[in-house]
C-alpha positions in Angstrom: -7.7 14.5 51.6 -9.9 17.4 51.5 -7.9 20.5 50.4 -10.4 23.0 53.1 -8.9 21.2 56.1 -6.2 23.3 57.1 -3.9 19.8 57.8 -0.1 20.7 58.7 1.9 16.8 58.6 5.2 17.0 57.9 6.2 15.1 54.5 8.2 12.3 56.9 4.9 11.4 58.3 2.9 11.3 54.9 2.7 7.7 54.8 0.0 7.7 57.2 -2.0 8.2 54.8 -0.4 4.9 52.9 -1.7 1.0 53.7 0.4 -0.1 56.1 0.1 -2.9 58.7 2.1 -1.4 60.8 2.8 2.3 60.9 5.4 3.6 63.7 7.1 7.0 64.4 9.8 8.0 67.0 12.2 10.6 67.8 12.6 13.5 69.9 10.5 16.6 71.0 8.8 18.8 68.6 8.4 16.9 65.8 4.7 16.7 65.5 4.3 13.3 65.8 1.3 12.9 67.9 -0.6 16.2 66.1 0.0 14.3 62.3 -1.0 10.8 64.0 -4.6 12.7 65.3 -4.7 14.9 62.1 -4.2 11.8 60.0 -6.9 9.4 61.9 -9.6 12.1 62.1 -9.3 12.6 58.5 -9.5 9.1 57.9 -12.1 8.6 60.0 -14.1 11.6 58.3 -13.7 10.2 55.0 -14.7 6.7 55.8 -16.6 5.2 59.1 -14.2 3.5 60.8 -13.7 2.7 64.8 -10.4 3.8 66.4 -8.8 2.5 69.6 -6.7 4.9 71.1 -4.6 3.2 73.4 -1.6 3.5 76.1 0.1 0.9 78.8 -1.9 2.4 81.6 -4.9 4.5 81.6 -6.4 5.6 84.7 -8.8 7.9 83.7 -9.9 9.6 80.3 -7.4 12.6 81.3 -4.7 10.9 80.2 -6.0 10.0 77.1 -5.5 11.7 73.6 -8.6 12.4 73.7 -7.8 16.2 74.7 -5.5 16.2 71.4 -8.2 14.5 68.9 -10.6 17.4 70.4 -8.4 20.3 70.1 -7.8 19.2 66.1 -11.6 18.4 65.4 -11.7 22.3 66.3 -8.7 23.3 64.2 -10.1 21.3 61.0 -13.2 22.9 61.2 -15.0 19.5 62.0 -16.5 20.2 64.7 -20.4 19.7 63.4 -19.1 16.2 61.9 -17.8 14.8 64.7 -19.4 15.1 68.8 -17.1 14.3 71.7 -18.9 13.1 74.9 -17.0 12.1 78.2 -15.7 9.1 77.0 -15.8 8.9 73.4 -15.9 10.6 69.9 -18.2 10.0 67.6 -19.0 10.9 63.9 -21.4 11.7 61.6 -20.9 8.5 59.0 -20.5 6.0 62.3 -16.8 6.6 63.0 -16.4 5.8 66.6 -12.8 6.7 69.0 -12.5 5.0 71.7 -9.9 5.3 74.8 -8.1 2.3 76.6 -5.3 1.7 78.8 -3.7 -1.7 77.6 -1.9 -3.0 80.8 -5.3 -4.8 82.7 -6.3 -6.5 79.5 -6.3 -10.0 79.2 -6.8 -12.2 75.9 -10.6 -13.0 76.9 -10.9 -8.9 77.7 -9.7 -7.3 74.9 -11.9 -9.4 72.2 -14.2 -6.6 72.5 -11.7 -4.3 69.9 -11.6 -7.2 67.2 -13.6 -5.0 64.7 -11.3 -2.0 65.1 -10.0 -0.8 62.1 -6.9 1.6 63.7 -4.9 1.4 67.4 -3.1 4.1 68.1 -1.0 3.9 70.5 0.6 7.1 72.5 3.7 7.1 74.6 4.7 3.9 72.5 7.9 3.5 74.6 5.9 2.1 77.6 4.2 -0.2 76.2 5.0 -3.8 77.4 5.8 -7.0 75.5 2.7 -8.9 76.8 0.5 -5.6 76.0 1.7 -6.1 72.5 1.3 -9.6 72.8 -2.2 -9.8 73.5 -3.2 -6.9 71.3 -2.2 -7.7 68.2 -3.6 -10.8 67.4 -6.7 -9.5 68.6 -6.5 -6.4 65.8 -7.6 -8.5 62.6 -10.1 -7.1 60.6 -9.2 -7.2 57.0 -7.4 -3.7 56.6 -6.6 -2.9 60.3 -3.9 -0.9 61.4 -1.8 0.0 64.2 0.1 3.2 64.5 2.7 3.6 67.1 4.1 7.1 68.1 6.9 7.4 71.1 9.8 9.1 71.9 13.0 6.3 72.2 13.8 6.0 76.2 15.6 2.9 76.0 17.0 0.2 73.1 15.8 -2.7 75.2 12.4 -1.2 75.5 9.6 -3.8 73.4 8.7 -1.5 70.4 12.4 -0.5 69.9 13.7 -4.0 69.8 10.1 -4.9 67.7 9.7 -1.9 64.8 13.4 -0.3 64.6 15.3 -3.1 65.3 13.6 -6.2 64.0 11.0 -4.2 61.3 9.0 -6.5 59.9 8.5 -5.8 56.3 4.9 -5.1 56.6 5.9 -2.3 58.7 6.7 1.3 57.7 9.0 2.8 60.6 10.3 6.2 60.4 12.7 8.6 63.1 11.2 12.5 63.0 12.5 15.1 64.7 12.4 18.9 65.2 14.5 19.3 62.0 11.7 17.7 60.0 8.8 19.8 61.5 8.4 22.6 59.1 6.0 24.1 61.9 8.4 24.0 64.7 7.8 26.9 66.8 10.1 29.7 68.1 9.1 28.8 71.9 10.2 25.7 71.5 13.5 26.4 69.9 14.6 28.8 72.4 14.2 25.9 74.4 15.7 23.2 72.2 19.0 25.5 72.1 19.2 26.0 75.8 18.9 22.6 76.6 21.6 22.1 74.2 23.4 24.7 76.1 23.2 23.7 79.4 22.1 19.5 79.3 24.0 17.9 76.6 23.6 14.8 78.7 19.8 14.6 78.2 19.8 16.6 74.8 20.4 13.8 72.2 17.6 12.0 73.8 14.9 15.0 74.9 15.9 16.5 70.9 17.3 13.8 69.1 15.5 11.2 69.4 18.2 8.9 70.5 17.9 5.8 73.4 19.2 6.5 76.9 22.0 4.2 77.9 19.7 3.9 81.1 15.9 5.5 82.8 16.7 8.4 85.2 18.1 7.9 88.6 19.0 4.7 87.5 22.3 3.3 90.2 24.1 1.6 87.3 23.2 4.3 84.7 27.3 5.1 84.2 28.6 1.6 84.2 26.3 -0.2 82.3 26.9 2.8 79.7 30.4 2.1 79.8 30.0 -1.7 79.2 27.9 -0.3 76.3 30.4 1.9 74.5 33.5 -0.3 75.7 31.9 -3.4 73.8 31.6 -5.6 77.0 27.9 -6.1 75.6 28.8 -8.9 73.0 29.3 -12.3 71.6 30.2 -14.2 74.7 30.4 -18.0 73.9 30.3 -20.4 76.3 33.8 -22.0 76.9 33.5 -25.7 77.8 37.4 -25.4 79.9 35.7 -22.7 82.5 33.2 -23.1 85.2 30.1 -22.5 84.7 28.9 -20.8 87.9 25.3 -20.8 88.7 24.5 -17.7 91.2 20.3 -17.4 92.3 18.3 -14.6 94.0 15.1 -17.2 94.8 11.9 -16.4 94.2 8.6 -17.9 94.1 5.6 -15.3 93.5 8.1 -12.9 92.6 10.6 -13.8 89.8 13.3 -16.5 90.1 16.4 -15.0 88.3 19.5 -16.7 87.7 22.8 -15.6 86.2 25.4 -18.6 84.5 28.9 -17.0 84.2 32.2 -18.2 83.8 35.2 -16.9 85.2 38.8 -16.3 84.1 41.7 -14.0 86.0 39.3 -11.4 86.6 37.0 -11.1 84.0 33.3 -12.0 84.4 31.4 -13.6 82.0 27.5 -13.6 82.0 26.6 -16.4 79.2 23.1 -16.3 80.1 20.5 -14.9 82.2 17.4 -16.9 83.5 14.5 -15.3 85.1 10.6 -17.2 85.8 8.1 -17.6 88.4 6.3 -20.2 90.3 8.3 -23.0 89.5 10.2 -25.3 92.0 13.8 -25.7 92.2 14.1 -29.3 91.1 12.5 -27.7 87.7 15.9 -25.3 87.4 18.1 -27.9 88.4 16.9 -30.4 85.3 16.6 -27.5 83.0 20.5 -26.8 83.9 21.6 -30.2 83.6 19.5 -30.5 80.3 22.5 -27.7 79.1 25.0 -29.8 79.5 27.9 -27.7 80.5 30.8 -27.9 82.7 28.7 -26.8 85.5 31.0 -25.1 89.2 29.5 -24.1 92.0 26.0 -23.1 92.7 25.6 -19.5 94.9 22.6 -18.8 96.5 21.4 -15.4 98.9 21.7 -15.6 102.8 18.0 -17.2 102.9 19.3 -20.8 101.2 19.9 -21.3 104.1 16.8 -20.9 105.8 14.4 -23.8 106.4 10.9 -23.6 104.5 8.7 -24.5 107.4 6.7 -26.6 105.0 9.6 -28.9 104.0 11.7 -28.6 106.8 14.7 -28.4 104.4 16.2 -25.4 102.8 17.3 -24.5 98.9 21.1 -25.2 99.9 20.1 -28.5 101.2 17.6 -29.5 98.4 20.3 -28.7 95.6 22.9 -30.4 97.8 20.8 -33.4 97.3 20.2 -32.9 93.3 24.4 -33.3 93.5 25.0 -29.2 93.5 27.8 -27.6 95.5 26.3 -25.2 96.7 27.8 -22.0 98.7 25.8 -19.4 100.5 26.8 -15.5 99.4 28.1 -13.9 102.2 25.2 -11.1 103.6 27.2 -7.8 103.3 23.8 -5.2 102.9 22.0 -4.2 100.1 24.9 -1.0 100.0 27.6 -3.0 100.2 26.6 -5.0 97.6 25.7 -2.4 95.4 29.4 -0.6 96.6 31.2 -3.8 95.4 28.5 -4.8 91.9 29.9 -1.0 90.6 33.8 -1.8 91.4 33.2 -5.4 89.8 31.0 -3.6 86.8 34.5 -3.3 84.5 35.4 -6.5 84.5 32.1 -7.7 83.3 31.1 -8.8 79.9 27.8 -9.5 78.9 26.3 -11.4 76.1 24.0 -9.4 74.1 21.5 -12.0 73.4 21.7 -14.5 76.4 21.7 -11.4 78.9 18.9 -9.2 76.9 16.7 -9.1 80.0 19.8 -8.7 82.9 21.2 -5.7 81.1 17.4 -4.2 80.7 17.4 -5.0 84.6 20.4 -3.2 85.1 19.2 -0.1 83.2 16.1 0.0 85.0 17.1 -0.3 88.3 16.7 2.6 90.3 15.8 4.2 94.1 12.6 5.3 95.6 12.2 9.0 95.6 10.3 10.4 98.3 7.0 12.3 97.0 7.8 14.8 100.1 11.3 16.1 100.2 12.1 14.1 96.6 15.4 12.6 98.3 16.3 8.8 96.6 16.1 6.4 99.0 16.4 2.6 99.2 16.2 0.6 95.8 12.7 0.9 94.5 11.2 -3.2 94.4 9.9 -4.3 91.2 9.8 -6.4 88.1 13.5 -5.5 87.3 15.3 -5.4 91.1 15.4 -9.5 90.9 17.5 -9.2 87.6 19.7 -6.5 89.5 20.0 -8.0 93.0 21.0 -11.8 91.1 23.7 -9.8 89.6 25.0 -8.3 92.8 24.9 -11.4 94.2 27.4 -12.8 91.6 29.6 -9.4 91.9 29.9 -10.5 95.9 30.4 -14.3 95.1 33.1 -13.3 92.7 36.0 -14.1 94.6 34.9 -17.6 95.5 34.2 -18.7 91.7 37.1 -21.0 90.3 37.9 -23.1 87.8 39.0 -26.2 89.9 37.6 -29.6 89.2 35.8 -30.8 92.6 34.9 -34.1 93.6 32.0 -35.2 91.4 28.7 -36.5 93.2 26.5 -39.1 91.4 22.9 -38.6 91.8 19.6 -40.6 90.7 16.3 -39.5 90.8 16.3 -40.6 94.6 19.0 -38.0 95.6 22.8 -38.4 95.7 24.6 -42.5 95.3 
């Protein structure tokens, strides 16, 4: 490090500067995260050539890049004859190239062209998705390439939470900085550290702290899947070979098929697992449930079982009828209603922690369309996690109709029911 720079990294964030694979920094506001991750990478870069990839989920334009940061610190170093910034990209002197990217339109064959990067750095970690990651990082390989990772924690189901504080691998140095550890923290920003502290405790262990939300903003379960959370209802939840295993759908074809198994007993609820895919047909689910072998109940499916495909001529109740289901259509109470009786039925849930993962990230995720006009919520917003949440409310309405009697069993063959 060149001791002219004027370079202000707190000693938590230090090991930037060590060899790491993987190098990852959350917490809260004011910790300097993203400053030492752009002071860090353009000193780097000025000592050595190397090309960066600076990277988020989604990117529209270079405005929401860190490209604004990497800019404002070339200036503050005093490198601003080493290094020229053009529209879209920074270069330097000795070859160092930074370039911008949002992550989320990449495919496999796409994103080849960053296999000679030598750092990612990824902003605004907490967005980024699972296939994001998934396709990036195999394609990062060049002998000595890194990937640094800054976010602030929204929540513990999000993909780098659950991948580099969670599950670290060893080749992974993950730390948690805060305002405590920034030696530069400024005045303005304390005044308003303490009055948020004052007057939003709610949101100050997260905006401050560093620490997960039990669920986004706005979202409609945020309360009761935090009490399931602190009340231990999120657990071990073995199957029990004496109950019923209920099946309950919300069908889908281009948009996600999700599927809840539970078990009932007096009035408990027990989600054992949680099934969500797309285009595949319902013969597929019904061999990949008998495949599990368990003491299978009823099958529940949403007021459009019912309907006829007009390609078919049959409906889902009558195709699983004839794969030897019982199947019973949930009553169609509203989208309100349902929602009215998922949040009295919420306490008696219990959810297992690993077969549920992806239902209880639904449930903290899902949430109501604001108006960009008068900012009033309004119906439940549509997208990858409303399948996950409208499966369960399905299963809160069916509730009462779940037993554990044993019904009349029906052979099938491959030809439908003997």
């Amino acid at each position: 490090m060149d001791d002219e720079l004027n370079v202000e990294i707190p000693d938590k964030l230090l090991f930037l500067f060590g060899n790491h694979r993987f190098k990852v920094a959350h917490g809260g506001r004011g910790s300097g995260k993203s400053h030492s991750f752009a002071t860090a990478l353009l000193i780097q870069a000025y000592s050595q050539p190397l090309r960066v990839l600076c990277a988020r989920e989604i990117q529209k334009s270079i405005r929401e890049s860190v490209k604004r940061l990497l800019d404002d610190k070339i200036q503050s170093l005093g490198l601003g004859t080493f290094f020229t910034s053009t529209e879209t990209e920074i270069k330097g002197n000795n070859g160092s190239l930074f370039v911008f990217a949002g992550l989320a339109n990449h495919t496999v064959e796409s994103i080849k062209s960053y296999e000679g990067i030598d750092r990612v750095f990824i902003e605004e970690g907490q967005t980024i998705s699972k296939k994001s990651l998934d396709v990036l990082i195999p394609t990062i390989r060049k002998e000595g390439s890194e990937i640094w990772i800054a976010f602030n924690p929204e929540l513990d189901t999000d993909e780098v939470w659950k991948r580099f504080v969670e599950n670290k691998p060893d080749f992974c140095k993950t730390v948690e900085v805060n305002w405590s550890d920034n030696p530069w923290f400024p005045q303005t920003l304390e005044q308003e550290r303490t009055h948020c502290k004052a007057t939003n405790p709610a949101d100050y262990e997260w905006i401050w702290e560093g620490k997960c939300k039990p669920a986004v903003d706005g979202a409609i379960y945020a309360d009761e899947i935090s009490k399931a959370q602190t009340s231990g209802r999120v657990c071990n939840v073995p199957y029990d070979p004496l109950l019923k295993v209920h099946v309950v759908f919300d069908l889908g074809w281009n948009d996600s098929m999700a599927i809840i198994l539970c078990q009932k007993v007096r009035s408990e609820l027990r989600v054992i697992e949680y099934i969500e895919d797309d285009h595949k047909t319902l013969d597929y689910y019904s061999a990949m449930l008998r495949n599990k072998v368990m003491n299978f109940g009823k099958v529940f499916l949403p007021h459009d079982g019912a309907t006829r495909d007009f390609k078919t001529g049959k409906s889902s109740q009558e195709l699983m009828q004839k794969m030897g289901w019982q199947v019973d259509i949930i009553p169609q109470i509203g989208i309100e209603n349902g929602i009215k009786a998922a949040r009295m039925s919420f306490g008696q849930v219990y959810f297992d922690k690993n077969g549920s993962e992806r239902l209880i990230n639904c449930l903290k995720r899902y949430r109501r369309q604001i108006n960009n006009q008068t900012l009033e919520p309004g119906a439940p917003l549509h997208d990858e996690y409303s399948h996950g949440a409208d499966v369960f409310r399905y299963m809160c309405v069916a509730a009462d109709s779940m037993t554990n009697d044993q019904w009349k069993t029906i052979q099938y063959s491959n030809n439908g029911i003997v």
